[in-house]
C-alpha distance (Angstrom), angle and dihedral (degrees) to the residues before:
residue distance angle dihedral
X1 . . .
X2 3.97 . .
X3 3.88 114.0 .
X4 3.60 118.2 -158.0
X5 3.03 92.3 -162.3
X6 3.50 95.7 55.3
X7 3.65 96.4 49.6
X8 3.32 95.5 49.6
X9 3.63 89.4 61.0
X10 3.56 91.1 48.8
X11 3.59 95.0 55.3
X12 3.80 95.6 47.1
X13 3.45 103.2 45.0
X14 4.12 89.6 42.9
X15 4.25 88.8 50.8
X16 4.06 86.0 39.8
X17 3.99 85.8 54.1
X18 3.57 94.9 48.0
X19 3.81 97.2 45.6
X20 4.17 85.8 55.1
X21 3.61 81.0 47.1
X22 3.36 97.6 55.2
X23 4.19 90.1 35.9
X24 3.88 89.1 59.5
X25 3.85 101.3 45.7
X26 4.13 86.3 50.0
X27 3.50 82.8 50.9
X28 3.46 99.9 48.2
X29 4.08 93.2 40.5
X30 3.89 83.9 50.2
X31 3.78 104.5 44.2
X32 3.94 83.4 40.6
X33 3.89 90.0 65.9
X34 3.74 99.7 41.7
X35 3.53 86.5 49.3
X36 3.75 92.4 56.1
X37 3.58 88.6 47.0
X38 3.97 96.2 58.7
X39 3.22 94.2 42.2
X40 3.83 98.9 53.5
X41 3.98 84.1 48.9
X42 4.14 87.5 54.6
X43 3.70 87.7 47.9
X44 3.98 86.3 48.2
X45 3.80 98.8 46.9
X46 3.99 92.2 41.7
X47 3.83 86.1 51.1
X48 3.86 88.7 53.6
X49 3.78 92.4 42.9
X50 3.41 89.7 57.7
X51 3.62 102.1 49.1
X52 3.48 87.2 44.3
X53 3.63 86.4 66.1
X54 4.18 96.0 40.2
X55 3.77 78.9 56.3
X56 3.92 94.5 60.1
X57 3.83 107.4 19.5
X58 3.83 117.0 21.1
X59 3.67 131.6 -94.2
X60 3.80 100.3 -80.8
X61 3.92 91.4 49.0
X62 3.91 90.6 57.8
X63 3.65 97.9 41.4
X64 4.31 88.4 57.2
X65 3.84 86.6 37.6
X66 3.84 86.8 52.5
X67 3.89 88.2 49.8
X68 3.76 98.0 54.8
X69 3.69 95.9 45.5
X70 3.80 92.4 55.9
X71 3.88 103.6 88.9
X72 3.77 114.3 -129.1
X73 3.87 91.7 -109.3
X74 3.58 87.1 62.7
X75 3.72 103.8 35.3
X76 4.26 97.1 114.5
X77 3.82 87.9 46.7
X78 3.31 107.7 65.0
X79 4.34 113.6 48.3
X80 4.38 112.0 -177.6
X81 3.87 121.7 -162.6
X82 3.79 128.0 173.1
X83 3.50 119.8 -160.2
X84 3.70 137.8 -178.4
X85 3.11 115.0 -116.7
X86 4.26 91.7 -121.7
X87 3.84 83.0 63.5
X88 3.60 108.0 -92.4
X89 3.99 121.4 134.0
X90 3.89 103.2 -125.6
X91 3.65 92.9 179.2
X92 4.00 154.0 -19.0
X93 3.94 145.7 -168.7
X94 3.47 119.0 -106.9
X95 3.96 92.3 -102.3
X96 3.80 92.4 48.5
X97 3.99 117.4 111.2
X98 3.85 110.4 -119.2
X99 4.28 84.8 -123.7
X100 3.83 113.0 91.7
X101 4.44 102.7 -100.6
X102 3.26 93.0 -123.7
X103 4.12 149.2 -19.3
X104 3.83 100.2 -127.8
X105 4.13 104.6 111.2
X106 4.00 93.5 -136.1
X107 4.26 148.1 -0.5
X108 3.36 117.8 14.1
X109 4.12 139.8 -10.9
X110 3.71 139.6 162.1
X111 3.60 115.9 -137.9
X112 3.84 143.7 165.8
X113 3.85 119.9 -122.0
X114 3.79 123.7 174.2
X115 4.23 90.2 -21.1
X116 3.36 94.0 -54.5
X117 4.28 125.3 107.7
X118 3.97 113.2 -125.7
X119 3.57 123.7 -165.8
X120 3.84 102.4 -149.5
X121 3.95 130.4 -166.8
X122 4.23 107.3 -168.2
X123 3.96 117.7 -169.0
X124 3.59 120.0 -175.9
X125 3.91 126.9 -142.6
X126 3.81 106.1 -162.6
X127 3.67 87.0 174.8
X128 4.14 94.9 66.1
X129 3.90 80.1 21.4
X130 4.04 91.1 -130.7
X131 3.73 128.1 125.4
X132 3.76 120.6 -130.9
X133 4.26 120.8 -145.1
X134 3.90 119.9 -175.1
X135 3.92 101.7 -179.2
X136 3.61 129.9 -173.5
X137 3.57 129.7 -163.2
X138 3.95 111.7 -120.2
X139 3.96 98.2 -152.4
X140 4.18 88.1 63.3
X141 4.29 86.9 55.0
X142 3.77 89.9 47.5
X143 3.47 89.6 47.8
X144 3.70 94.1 52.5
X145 4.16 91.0 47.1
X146 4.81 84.4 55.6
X147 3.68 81.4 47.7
X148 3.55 92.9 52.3
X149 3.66 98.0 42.6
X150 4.18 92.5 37.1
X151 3.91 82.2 57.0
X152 3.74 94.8 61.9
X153 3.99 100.9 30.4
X154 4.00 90.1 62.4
X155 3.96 97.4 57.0
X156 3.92 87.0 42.7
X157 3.80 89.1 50.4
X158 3.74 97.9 38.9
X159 4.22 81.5 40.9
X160 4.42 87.3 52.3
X161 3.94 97.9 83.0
X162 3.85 100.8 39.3
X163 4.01 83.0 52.2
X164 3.62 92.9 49.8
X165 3.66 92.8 54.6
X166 3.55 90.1 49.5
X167 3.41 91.8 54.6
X168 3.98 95.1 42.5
X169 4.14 91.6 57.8
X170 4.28 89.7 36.5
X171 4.39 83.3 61.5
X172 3.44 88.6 38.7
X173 3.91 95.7 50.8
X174 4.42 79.8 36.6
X175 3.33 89.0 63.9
X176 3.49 111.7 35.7
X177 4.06 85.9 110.6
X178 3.65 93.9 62.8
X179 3.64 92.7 56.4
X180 3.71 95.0 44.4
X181 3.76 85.1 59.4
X182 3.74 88.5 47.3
X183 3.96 90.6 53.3
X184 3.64 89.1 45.4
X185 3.48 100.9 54.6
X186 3.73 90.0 43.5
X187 3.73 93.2 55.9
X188 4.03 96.3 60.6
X189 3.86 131.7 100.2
X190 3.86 114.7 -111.1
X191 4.16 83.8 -107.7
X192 3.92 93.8 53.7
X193 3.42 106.2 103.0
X194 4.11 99.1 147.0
X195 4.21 108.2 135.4
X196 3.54 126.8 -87.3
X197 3.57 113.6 -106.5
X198 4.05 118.1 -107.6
X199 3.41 107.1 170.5
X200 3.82 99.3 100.5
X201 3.97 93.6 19.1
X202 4.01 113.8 124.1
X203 3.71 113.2 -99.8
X204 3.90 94.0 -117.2
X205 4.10 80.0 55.7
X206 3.79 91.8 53.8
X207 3.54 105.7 89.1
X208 3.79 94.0 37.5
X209 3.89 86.9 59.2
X210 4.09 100.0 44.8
X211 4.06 84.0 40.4
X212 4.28 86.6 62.2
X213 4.19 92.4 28.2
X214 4.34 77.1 60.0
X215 3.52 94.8 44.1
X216 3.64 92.5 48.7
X217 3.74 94.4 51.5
X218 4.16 87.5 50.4
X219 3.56 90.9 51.6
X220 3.69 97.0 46.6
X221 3.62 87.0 45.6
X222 4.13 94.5 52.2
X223 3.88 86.0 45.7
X224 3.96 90.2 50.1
X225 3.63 88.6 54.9
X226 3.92 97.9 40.6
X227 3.92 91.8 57.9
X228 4.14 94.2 39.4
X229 4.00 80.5 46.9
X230 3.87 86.2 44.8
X231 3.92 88.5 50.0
X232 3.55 101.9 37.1
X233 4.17 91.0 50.5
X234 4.00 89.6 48.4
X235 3.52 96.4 51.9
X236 3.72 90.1 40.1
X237 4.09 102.2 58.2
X238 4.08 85.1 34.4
X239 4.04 86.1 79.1
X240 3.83 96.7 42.9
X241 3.75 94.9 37.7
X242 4.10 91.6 49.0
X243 3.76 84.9 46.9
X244 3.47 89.6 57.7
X245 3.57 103.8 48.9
X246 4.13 88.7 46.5
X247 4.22 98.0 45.9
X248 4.12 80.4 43.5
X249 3.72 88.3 62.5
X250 3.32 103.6 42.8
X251 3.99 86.0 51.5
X252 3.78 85.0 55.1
X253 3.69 99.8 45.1
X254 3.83 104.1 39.8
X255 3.78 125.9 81.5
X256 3.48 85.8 -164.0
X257 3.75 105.9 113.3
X258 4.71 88.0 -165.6
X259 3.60 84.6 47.2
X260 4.09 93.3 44.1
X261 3.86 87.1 45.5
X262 3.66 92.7 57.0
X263 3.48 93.7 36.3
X264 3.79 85.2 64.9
X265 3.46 104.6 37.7
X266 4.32 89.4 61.1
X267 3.94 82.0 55.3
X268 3.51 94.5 54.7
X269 3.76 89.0 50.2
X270 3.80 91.2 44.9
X271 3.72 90.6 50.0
X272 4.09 87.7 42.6
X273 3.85 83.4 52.3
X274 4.13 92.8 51.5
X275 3.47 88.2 49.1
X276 2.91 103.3 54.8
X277 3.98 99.4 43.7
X278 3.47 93.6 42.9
X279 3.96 88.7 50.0
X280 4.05 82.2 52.4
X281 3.27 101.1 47.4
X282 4.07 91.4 50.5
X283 4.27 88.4 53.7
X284 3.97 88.5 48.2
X285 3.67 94.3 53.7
X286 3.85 89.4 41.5
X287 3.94 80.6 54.9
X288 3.55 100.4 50.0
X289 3.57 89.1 39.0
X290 4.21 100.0 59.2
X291 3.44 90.1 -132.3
X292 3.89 90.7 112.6
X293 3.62 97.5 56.5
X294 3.88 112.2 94.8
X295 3.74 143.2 163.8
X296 3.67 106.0 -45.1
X297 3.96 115.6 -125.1
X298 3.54 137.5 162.2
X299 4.09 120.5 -75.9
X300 3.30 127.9 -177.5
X301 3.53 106.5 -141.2
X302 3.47 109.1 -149.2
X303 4.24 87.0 58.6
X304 3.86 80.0 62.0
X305 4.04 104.7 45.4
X306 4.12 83.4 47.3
X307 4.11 92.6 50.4
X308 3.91 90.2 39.5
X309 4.38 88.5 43.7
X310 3.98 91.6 50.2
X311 4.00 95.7 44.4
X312 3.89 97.2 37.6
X313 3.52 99.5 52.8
X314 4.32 104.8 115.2
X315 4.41 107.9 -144.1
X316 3.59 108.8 -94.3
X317 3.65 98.1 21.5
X318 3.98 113.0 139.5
X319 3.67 101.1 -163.5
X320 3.60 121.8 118.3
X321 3.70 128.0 -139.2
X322 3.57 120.5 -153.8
X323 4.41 119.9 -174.3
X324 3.32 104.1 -167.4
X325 4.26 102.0 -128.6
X326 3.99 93.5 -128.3
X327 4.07 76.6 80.3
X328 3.67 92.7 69.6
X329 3.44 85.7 71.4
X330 3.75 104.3 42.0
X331 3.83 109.7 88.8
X332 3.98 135.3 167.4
X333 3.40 148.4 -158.0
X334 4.16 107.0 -103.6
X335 3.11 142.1 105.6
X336 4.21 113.7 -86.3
X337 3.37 105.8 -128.3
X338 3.70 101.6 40.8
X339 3.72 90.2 57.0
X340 3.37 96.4 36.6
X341 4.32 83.5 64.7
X342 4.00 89.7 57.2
X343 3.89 90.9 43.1
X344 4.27 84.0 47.4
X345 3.81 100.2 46.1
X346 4.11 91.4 42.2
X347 4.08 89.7 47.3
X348 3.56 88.5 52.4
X349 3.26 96.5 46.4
X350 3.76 103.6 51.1
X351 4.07 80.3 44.1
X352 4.23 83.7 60.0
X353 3.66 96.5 48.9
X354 3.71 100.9 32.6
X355 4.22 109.1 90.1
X356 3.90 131.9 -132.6
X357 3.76 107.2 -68.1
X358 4.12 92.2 17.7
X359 3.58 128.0 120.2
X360 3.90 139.9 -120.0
X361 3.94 107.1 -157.6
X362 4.06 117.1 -174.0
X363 3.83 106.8 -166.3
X364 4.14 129.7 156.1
X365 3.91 115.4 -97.3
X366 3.71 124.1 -99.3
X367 3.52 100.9 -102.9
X368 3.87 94.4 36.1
X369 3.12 96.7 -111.9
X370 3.36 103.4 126.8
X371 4.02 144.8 -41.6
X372 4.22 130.0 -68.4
X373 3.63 124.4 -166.0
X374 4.43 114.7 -151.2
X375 3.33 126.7 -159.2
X376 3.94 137.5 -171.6
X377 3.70 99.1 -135.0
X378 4.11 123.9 114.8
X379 4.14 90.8 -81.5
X380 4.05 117.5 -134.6
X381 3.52 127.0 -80.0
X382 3.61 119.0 -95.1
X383 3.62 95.0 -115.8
X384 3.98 84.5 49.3
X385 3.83 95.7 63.1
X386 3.40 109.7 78.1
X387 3.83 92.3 40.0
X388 3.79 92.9 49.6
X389 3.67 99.6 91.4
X390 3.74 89.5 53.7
X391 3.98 112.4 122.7
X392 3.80 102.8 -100.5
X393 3.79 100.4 4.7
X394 3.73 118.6 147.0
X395 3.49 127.2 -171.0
X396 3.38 132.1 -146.8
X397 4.04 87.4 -91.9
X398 3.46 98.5 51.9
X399 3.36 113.8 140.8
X400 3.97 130.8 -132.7
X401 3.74 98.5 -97.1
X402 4.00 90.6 35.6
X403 4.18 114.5 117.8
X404 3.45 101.8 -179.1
X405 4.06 97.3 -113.4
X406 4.25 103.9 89.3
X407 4.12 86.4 89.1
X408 3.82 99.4 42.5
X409 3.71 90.3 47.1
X410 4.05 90.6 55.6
X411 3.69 88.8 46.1
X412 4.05 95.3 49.9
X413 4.36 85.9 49.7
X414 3.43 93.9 44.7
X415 3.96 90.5 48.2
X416 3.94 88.4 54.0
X417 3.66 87.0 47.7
X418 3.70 97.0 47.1
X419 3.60 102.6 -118.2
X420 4.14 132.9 96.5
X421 3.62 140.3 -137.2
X422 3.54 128.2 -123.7
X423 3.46 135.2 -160.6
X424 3.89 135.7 -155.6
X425 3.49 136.9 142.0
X426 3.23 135.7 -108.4
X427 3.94 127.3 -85.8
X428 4.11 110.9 -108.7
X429 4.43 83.9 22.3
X430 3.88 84.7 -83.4
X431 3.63 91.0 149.2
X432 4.34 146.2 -86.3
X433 3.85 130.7 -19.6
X434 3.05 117.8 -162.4
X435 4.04 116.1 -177.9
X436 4.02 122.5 -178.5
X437 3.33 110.4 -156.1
X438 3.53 113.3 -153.7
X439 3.81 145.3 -161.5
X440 3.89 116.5 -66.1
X441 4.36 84.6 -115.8
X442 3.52 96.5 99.9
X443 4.21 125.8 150.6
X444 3.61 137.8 163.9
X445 3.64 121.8 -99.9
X446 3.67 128.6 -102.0
């Protein structure tokens, strides 16, 4: 399992390392140069000292002068040789090799003597015609530069652990809010879904908190609809399954064949009813669910309205339904069997409502913007209309095998299919329009 906590720690301590890394070889690069520097100037002023001396009391005078000013500590640094200038060695300090420093004639040169580097700073005297060399070996200044950096890597090192712990219990302390959350959360029922609360939460812990706060609210929300669903579906088939069991009796009891007849002809409408609620209720929880949306394709929606028209019409029903053709050539972008389950439920519907003789037209919208479906039934009151899409709303027309679901399912497909439904009635109170307006992707069939 994947700490944050721990990785957190990981990363700090690693990018703390690497910026004391990166400290120490500045350090080291810098203190490397400005030791070169003084060192070439000690060089430079024992040179001068020297020569100084040459100047007042001969060569081997300055070279044992040079030798007893050199402190002990310093005696292997600092070599002296005075040379004439025809090539002979006049005289040396005791540290000096018996090989001439260096060949350059004046200022300074780097050279190699016996395996060891010598940084060498020549001045000549043409005056006493000798040629002063003050040498000094480079492996001393390079060890002087690792003792440098070796003095501030160990307290940085030794310094590494008690940093880490700091840093372990500073993200611990960091993210004492998290885990708060995480101990809250843990403590609630299964039913508490109240909002976390983000007024003192840490700004990085905002969006984590409103992101659970929203999903709270959605699943309160699905819940609140599952048990008004719930509700609304038990008291629904308690009415057709009661009249079932009663219009079964009588068709048992009676030797009346009329009164048999009817007997069974109200449990073929309460079965009808069941049906068709139960058939409702399965597409709205297939809604609500996702599980109906699919791949989207193109559909050509008069190919639909004629499959829906020749399967959805009941035995003995007189209505007519007219497509108007200019829909075989209106197609959309959707997926075919969610559509298809608005197209169904408005059909049937407008087939409800719609009386013996009456007519169901399908045509495309004015402006082409989408596709309305007209019947000839007695329309909705206007206060009716914008509750009709309700789950389990009936109207004052609501026929006997009606539930109250057919609109609310249309308006949950079209939702997924980003359109809307919209519903008017007719001018002259000659029944329903219903209009889906649909997405601006429209194209003609192939």
């Amino acid at each position: 399992m994947i700490s944050l906590r721990r990785r957190l720690f990981v990363i700090l301590v690693a990018a703390t390392g690497v910026i004391w890394l990166c400290g120490i070889l500045w350090i080291f690069v810098g203190a490397k140069a400005e030791l070169e520097h003084v060192l070439d100037t000690r060089l430079q002023e024992a040179a001068r000292m020297v020569d100084s001396l040459v100047a007042r009391s001969g060569p081997a005078f300055a070279a044992a002068a040079s030798d007893a000013a050199t402190p002990e500590h310093y005696e292997r640094q600092l070599s002296c040789q005075i040379w004439s200038l025809d090539g002979r060695l006049l005289a040396r300090s005791g540290s000096a090799p018996d090989v001439s420093l260096t060949d350059e004639a004046a200022g300074f040169s780097d050279r190699r003597i016996q395996g060891e580097y010598w940084r060498v700073y020549t001045i000549d005297n043409p005056a006493k015609g000798v040629r002063v060399m003050i040498g000094d070996r480079l492996g001393l200044r390079d060890q002087l530069a690792a003792d440098l950096v070796k003095g501030l890597s160990i307290p940085a090192i030794l310094m590494l652990p008690l940093l880490g712990g700091l840093i372990w219990l500073s993200l611990g302390r960091g993210l004492r809010p998290l885990l708060d959350m995480a101990v809250e959360l843990k403590a609630r029922d299964v039913d508490d879904m109240r909002p976390l609360r983000t007024r003192h939460a840490p700004v990085e812990l905002l969006p984590l908190a409103k992101a659970l706060n929203s999903l709270f609210a959605k699943v309160e929300t699905a819940r609140r609809h599952e048990r008004d669903l719930t509700a609304f579906a038990a008291h629904e088939l308690r009415t057709p399954l009661a009249g079932l069991k009663t219009h079964a009796q009588i068709a048992l009891a009676t030797d009346d064949a009329e009164v048999r007849q009817g007997a069974l002809r109200h449990i073929l409408l309460a079965v009808d009813r069941s049906t068709r609620l139960v058939r409702q209720l399965l597409t709205l929880a297939k809604l609500e669910s996702g599980l109906a949306a699919g791949q989207a394709e193109r559909v050509c929606l008069g190919d639909v309205l004629e499959e829906i028209a020749a399967s959805a019409q009941p035995a003995g029903q007189a209505a007519m339904v007219r497509i108007d053709p200019a829909l075989r050539d209106f197609a959309i972008a959707a997926n075919r069997e969610t559509l298809a389950i608005a197209l169904r439920n408005l059909h049937e519907n407008a087939l409800q409502h719609t009386p013996a003789g009456g007519v169901v037209a399908w045509r495309i919208m004015p402006d082409g913007r989408g596709l309305l479906v007209e019947d000839e039934g007695g329309g909705m009151a206007p206060g009716e209309i914008p509750l009709a899409t309700q789950r389990f709303f009936r109207g004052q027309g609501q026929t006997p095998t009606g539930c109250g679901l057919g609109l609310a399912i249309v308006e949950a497909v079209l939702r997924q299919l980003g359109g809307r439904l919209v519903l008017e009635n007719r001018e002259g109170g000659q029944g329903l329009r219903a209009m889906i307006v649909l997405p601006p992707a429209t194209a003609p069939c192939p």
